[in-house]
KOLPAMAR-782402 format. One record per atom (N, C-alpha, C): atom name; x, y, z. Coordinates in steps of 0.001 Angstrom, whole numbers. Layout:
% KOLPAMAR-782402
  torba     east    north       up
     CA        X        Y        Z
...
% end
This chain:
% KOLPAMAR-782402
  torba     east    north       up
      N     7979    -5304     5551
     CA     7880    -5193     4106
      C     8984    -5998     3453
      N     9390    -6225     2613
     CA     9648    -7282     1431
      C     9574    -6644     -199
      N    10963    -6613     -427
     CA    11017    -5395    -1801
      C    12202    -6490    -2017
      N    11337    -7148    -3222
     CA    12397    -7796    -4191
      C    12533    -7800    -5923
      N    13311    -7949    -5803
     CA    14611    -7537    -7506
      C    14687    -8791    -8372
      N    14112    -9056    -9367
     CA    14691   -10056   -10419
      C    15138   -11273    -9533
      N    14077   -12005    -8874
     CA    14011   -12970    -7681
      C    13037   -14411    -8214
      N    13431   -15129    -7996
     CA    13114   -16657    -8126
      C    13013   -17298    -7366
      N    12915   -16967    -5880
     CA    12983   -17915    -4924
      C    11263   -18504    -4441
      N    11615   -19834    -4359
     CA    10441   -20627    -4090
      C     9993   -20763    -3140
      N     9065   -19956    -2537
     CA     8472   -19642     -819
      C     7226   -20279     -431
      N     7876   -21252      503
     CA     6812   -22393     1742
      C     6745   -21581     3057
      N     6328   -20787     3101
     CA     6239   -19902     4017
      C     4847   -19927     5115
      N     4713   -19972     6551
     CA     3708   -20179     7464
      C     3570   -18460     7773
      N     2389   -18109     7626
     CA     2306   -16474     7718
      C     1305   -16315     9740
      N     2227   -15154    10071
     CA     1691   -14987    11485
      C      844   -14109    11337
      N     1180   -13382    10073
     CA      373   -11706     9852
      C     -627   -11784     9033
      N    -1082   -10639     8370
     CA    -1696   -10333     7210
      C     -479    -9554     6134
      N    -1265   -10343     5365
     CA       29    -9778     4143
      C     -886    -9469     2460
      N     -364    -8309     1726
     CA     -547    -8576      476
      C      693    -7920     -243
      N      534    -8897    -1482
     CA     1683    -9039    -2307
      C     1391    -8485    -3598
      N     2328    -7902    -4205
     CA     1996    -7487    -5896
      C     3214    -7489    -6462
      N     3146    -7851    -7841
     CA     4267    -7864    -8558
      C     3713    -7307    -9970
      N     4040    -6175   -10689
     CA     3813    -5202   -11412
      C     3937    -5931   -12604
      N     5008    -6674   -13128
     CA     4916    -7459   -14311
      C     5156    -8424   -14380
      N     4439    -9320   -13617
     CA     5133   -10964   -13155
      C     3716   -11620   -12976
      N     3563   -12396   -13623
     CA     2491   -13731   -13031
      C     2868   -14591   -12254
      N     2711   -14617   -11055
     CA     2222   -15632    -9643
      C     1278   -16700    -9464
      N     2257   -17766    -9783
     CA     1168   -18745    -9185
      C     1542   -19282    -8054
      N      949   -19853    -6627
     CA      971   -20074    -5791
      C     -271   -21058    -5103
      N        8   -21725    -4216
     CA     -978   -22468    -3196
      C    -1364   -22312    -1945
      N    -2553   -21863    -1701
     CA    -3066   -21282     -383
      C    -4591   -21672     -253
      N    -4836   -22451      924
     CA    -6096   -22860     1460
      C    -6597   -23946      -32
      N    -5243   -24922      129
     CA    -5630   -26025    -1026
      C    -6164   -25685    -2308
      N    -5602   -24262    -2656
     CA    -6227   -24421    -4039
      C    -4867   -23489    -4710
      N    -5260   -23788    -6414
     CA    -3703   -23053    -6713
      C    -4400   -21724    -7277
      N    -3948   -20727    -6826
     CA    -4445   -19234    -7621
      C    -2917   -19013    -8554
      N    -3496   -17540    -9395
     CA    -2431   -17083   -10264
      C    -3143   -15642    -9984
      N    -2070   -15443    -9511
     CA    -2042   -13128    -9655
      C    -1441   -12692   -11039
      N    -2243   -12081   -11422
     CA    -1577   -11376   -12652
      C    -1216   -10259   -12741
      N    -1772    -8921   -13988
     CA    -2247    -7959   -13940
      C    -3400    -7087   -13049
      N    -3053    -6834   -12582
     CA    -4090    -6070   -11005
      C    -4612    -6729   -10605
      N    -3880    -7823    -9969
     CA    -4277    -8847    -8950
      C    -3538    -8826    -7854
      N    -3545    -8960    -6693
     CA    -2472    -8940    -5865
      C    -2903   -10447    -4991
      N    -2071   -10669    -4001
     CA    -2081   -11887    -3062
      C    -2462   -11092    -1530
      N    -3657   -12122     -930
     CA    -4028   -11526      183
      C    -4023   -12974     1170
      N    -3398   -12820     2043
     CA    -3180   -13811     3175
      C    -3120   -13638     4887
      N    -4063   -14392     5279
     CA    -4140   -14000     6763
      C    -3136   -14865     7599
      N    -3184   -14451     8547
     CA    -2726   -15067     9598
      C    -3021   -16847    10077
      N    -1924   -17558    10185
     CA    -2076   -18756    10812
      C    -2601   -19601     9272
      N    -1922   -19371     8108
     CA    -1730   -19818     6746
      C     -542   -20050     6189
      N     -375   -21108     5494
     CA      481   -21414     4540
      C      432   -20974     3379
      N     1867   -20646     2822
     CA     1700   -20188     1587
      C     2622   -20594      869
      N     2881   -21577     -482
     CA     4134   -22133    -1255
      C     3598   -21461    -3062
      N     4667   -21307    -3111
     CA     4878   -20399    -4489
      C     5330   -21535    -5613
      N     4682   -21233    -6958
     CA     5250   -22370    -7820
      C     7078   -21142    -8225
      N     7544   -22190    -8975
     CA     8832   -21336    -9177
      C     8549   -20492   -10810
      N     9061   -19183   -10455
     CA     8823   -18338   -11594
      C     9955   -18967   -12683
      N     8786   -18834   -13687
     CA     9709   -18901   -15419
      C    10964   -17356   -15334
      N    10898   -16547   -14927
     CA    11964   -15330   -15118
      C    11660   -14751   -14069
      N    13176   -14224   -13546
     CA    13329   -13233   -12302
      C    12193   -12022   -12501
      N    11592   -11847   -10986
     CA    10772   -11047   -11185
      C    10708    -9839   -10039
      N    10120    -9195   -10007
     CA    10500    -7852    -8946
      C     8897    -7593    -8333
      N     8772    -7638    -7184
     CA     7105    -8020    -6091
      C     7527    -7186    -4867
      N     6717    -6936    -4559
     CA     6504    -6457    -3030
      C     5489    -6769    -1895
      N     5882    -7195     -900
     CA     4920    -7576      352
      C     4612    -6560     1446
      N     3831    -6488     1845
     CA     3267    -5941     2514
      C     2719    -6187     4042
      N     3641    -6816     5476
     CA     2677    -7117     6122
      C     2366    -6216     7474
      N     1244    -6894     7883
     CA      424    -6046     9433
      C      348    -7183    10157
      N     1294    -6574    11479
     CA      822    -7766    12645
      C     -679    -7473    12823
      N    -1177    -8763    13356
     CA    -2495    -8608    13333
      C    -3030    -8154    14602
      N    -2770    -7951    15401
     CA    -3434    -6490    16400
      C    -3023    -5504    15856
      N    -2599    -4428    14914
     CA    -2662    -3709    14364
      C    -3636    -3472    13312
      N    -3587    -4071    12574
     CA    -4691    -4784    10984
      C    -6095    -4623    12341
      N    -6418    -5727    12950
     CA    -7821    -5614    13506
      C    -8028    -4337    14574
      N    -7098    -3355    15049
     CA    -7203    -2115    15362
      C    -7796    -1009    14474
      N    -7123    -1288    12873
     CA    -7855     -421    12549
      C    -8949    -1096    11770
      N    -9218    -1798    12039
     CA   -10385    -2502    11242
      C   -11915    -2186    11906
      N   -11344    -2194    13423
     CA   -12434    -1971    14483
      C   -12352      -87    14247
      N   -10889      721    13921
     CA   -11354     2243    14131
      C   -12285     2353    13046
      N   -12161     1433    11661
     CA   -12676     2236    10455
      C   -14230     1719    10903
      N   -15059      720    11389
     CA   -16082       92    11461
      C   -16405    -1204    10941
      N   -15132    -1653    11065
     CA   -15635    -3273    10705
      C   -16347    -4251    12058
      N   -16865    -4780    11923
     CA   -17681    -5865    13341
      C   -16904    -7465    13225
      N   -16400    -7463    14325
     CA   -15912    -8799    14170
      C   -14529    -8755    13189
      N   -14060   -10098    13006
     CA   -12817   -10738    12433
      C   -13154   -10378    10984
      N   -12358    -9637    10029
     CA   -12650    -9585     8457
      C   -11323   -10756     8243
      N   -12272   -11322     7110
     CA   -11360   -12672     6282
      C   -11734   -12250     4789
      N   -10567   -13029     4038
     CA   -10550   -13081     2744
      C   -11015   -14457     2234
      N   -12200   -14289     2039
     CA   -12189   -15243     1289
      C   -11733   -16008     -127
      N   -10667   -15471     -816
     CA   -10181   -15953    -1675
      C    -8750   -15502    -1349
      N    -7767   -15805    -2233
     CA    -6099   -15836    -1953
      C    -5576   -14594    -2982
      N    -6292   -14738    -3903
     CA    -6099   -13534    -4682
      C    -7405   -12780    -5042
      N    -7359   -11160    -5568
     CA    -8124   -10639    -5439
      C    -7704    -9276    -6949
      N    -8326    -8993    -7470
     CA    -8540    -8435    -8638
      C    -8831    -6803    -7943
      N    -7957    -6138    -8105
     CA    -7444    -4657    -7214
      C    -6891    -3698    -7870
      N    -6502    -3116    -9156
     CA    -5960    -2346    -9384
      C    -5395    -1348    -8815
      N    -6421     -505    -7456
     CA    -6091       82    -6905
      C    -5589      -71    -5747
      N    -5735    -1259    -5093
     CA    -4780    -2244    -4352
      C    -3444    -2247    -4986
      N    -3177    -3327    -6023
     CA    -2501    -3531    -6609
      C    -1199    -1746    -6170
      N    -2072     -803    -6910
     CA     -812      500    -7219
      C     -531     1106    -5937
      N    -1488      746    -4995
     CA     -882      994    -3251
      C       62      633    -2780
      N      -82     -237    -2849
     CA      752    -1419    -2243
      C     2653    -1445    -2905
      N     2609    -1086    -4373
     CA     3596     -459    -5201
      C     3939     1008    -4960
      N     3304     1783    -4543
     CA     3489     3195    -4043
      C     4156     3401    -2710
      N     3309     2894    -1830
     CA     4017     2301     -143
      C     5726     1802     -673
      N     5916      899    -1253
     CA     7093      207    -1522
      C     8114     1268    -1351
      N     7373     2214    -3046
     CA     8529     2978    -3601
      C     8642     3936    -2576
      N     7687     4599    -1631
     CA     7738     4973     -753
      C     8649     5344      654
      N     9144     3828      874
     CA     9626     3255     1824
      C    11120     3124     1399
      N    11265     2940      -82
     CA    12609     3097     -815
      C    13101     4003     -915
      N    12491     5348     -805
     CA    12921     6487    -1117
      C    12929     7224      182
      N    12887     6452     1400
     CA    13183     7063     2406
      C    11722     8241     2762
      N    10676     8351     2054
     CA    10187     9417     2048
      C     9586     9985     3744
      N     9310    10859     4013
     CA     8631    11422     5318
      C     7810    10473     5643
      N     7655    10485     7030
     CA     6601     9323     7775
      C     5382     9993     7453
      N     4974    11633     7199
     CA     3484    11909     6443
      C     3229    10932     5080
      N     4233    10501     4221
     CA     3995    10182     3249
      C     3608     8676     3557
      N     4474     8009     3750
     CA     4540     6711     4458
      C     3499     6396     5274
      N     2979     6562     6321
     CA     1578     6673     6873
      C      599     6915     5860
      N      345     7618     4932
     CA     -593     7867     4472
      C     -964     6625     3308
      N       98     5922     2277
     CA      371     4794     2355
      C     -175     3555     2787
      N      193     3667     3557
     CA      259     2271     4685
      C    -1743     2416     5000
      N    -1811     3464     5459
     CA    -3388     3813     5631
      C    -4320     3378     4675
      N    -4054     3327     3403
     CA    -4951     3493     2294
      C    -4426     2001     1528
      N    -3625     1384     2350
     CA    -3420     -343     1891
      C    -4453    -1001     2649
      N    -4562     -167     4138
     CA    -5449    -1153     5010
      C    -6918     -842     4635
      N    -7043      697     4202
     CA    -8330      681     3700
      C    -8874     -336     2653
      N    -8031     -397     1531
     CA    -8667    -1047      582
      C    -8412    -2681      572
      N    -7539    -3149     1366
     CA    -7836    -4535     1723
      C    -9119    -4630     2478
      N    -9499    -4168     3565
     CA   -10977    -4073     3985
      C   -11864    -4108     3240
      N   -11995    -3175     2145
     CA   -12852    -3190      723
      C   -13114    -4518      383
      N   -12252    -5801      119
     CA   -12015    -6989     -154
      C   -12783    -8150      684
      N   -12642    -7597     1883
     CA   -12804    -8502     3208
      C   -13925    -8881     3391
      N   -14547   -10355     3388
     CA   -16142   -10631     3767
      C   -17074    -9457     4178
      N   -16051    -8872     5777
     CA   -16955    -8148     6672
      C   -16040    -6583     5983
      N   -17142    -6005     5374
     CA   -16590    -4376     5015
      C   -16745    -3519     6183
      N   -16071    -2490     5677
     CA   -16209     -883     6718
      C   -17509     -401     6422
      N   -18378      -18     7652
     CA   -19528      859     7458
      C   -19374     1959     6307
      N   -20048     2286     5534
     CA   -20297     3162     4310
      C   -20695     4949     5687
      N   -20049     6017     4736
     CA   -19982     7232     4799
      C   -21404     7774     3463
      N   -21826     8563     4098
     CA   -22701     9719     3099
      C   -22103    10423     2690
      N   -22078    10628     1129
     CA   -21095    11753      760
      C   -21552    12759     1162
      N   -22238    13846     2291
     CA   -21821    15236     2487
      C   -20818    14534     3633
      N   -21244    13297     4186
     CA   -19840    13501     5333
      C   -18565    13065     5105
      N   -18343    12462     3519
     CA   -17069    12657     2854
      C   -16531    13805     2657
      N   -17230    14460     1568
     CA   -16982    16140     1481
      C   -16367    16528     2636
      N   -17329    17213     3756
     CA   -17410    17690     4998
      C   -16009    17044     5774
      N   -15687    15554     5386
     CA   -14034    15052     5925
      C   -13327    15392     5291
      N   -13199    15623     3955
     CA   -12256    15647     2742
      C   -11548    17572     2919
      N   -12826    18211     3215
     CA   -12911    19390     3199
      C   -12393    20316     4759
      N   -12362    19722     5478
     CA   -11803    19844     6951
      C   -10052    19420     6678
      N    -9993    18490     6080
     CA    -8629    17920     5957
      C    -7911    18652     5068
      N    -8604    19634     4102
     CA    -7380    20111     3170
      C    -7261    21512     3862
      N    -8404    21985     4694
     CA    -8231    23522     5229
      C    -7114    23126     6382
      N    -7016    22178     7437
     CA    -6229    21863     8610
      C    -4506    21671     7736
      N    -4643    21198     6183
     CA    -3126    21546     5913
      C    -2380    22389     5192
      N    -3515    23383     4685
     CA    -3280    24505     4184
      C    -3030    25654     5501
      N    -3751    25546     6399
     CA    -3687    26308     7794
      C    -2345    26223     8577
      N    -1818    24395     8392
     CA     -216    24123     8866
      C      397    24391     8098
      N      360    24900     7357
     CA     1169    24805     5791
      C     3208    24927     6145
      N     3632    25469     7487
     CA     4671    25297     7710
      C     4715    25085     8861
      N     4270    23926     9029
     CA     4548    22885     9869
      C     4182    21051     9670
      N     4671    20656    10195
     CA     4856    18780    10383
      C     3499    18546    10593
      N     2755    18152     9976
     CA     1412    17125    10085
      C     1603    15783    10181
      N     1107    15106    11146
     CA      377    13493    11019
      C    -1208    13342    10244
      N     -806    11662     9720
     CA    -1694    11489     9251
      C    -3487    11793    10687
      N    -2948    11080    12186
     CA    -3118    10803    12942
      C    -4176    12121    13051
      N    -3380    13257    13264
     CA    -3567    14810    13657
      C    -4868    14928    12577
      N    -4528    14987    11710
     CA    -5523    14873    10186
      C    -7147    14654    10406
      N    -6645    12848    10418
     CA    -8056    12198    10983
      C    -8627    13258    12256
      N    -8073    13244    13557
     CA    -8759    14128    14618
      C    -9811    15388    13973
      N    -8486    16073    13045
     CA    -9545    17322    12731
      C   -10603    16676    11782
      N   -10533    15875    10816
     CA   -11777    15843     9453
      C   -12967    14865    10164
      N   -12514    14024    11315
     CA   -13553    13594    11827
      C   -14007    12014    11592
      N   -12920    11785    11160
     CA   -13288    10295    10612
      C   -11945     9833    10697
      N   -12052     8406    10497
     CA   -10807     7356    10732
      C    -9903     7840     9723
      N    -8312     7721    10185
     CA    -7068     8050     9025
      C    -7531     7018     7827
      N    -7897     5807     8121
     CA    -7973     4931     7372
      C    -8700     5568     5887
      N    -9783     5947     6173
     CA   -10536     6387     5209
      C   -10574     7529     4595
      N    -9935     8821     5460
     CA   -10012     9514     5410
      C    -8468     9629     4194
      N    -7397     9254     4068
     CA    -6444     8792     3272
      C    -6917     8638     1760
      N    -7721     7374     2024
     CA    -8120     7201      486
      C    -9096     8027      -52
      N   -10261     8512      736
     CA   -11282     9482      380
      C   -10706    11072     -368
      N    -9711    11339      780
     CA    -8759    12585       34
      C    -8308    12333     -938
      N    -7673    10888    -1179
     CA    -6968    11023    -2916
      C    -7743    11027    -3880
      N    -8915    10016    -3324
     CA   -10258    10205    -4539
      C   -10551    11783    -4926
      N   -10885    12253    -3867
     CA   -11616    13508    -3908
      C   -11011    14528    -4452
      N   -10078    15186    -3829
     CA    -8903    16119    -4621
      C    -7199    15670    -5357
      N    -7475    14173    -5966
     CA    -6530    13974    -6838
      C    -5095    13549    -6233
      N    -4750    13691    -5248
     CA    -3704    13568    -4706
      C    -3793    12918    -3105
      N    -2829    12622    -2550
     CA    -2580    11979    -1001
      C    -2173    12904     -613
      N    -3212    12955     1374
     CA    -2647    14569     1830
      C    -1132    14548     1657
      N     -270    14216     2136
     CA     1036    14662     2300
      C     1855    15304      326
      N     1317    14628     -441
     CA      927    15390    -1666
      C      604    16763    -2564
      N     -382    16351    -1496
     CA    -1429    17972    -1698
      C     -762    19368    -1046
      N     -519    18962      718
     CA      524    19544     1097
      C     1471    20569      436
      N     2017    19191       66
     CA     3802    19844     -939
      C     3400    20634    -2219
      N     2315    20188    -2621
     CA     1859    20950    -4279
      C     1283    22252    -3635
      N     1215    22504    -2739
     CA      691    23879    -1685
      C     2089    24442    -1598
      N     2530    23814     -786
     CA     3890    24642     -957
      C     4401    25138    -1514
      N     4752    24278    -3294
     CA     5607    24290    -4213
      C     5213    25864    -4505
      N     3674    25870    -4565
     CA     3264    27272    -5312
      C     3596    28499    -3825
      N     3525    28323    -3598
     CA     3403    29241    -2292
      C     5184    30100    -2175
      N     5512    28619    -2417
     CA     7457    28962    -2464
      C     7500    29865    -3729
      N     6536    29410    -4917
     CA     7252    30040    -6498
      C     6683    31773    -6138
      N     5593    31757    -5209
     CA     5105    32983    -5352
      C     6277    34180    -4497
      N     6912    33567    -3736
     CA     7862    34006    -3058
      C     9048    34606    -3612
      N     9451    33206    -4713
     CA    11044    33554    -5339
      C    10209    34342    -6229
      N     8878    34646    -6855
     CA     8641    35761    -7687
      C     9082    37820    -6580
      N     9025    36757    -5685
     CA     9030    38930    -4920
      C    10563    38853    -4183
      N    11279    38069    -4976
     CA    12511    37954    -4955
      C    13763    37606    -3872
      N    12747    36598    -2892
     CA    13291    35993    -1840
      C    13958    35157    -2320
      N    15374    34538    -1461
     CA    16065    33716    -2035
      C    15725    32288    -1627
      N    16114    31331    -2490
     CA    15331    29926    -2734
      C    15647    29203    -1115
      N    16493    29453     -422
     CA    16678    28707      978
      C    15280    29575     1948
      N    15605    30608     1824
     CA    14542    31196     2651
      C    13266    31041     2477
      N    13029    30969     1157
     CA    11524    30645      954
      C    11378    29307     1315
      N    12234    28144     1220
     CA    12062    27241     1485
      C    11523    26523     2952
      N    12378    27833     3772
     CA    11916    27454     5290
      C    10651    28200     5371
      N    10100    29035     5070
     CA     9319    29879     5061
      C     8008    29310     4687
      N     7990    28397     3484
     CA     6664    27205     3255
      C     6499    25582     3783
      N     7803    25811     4906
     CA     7503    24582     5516
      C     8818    23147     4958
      N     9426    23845     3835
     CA    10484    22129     3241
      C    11062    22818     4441
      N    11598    21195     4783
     CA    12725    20864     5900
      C    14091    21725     5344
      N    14445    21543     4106
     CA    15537    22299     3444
      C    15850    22404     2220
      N    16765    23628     1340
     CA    16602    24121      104
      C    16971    22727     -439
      N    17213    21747     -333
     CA    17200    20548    -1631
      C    16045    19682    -1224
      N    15318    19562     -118
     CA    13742    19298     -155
      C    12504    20129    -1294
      N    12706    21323     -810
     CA    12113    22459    -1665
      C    12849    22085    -3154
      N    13765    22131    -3251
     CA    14239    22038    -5062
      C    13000    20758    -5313
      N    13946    19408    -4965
     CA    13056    18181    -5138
      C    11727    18242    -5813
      N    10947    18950    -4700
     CA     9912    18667    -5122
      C     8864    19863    -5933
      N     9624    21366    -6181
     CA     9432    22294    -6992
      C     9780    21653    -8749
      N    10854    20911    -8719
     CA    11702    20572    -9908
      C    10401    19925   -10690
      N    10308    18558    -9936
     CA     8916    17652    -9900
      C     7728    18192   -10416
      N     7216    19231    -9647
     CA     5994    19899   -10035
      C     6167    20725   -11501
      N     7050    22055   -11159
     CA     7537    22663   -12224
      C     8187    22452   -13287
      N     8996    21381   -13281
     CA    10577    20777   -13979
      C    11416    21563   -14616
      N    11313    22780   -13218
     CA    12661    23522   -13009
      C    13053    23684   -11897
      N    14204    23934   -11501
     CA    14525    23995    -9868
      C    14184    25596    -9761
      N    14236    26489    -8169
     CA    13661    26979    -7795
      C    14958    27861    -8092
      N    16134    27689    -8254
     CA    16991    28952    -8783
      C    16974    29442   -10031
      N    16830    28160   -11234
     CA    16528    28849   -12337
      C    15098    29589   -12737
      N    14187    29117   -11886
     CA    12965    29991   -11772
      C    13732    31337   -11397
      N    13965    31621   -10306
     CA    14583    32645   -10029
      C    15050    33744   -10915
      N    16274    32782   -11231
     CA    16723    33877   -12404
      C    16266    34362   -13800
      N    15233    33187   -13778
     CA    14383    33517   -15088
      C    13213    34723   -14777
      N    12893    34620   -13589
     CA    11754    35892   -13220
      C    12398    37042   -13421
      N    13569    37227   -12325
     CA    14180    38787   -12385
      C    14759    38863   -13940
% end
């Protein structure tokens, strides 16, 4: 990955991987497969392997993020989700919004140190929706066997509810590839499992400090690693920490 700050540098770069790029308020223009594209607003940059790529130089420092997959990884899960054969892009840029805010989420993700549930899940739902893009797509799902995945996956983390899930573990139980199964959950119930998870918790913990357990204990008790994990992400949900809840109940 590639997380840059108010940056100007002019990149002739030979790519081994697959890569996509976004920059949140910056227009990109660049040259790839002899032609010049411009990324804008929910556009991102998509580039395969065994390509060149030279950047014109930005009018003002700008702040982008890259994204890449060695490519036996990328065509691993390309083959778990159901793609046939080599997927290519046929164009250099690609009009994604929801690409685009993945790919920015993963980043901030990865900046914030967050759990490898979070991070995996991420990373999963970049490769999904670059596939979306790709000449050769992923075989299509029937929605009862979305549901029926979506719906396996939120009972298997309500059931762990204090304990460590993989994305990996996930997929096994709902029955379908992590790949899809990632983005299908956020569609479906609003949030990314590792998300959904914690918003399980958060309540689970408040119902606790209501019968007047103290905020560390409840904390281990719904699964946070520890009472400033549990604050974190109670504060977030609630936007109060879990002691002044406390003292505001009793």
């Amino acid at each position: 990955m590639l997380i840059a700050k108010a940056d100007q540098t002019v990149w002739r770069v030979y790519h081994e991987n697959y890569a996509v790029a976004y920059g949140p308020a910056s227009v990109s223009t660049y040259r790839y497969r002899g032609r010049l594209h411009v990324a804008g607003a929910g556009t991102c940059q998509l580039i395969e392997p065994g390509e060149c790529h030279v950047t014109v130089p930005f009018e003002n420092p700008a702040d982008y993020d890259v994204v890449f997959f060695d490519p036996h990884s990328f065509l691993e899960a390309a083959r778990e989700i159901g793609v046939k054969g080599v997927p290519h892009f046929l164009s250099g840029a690609a009009k994604s919004p929801a690409l685009c805010a993945a790919v920015n989420r993963f980043s901030r993700s990865v900046e914030a140190n967050e759990d490898a549930f979070a991070q995996q899940t991420w990373r999963a739902i970049c490769i999904q929706l670059m596939l979306d893009l790709a000449e050769r797509k992923p075989s299509s799902l029937s929605a009862s066997d979305q549901f029926h995945a979506v719906n396996q996956a939120r009972s298997h983390l309500i059931e762990r509810l204090e304990e460590r899930v993989t994305l990996d573990e996930l997929a096994f139980h709902s029955g379908i590839d992590k790949y899809r199964l990632a983005r299908l959950f956020t569609r479906h119930i609003g949030l990314p499992p590792h998300a959904f998870q914690n918003r399980v918790r958060v309540e689970r913990g408040r119902i606790l400090l209501k019968t007047g357990m103290a905020p560390a204990t409840a904390a281990a008790a719904v699964g946070f690693a520890d009472q400033s994990h549990f604050t974190r992400h109670f504060k977030r949900v609630l936007g109060i920490t879990p002691a002044r809840y406390a003292s505001a109940v009793r």
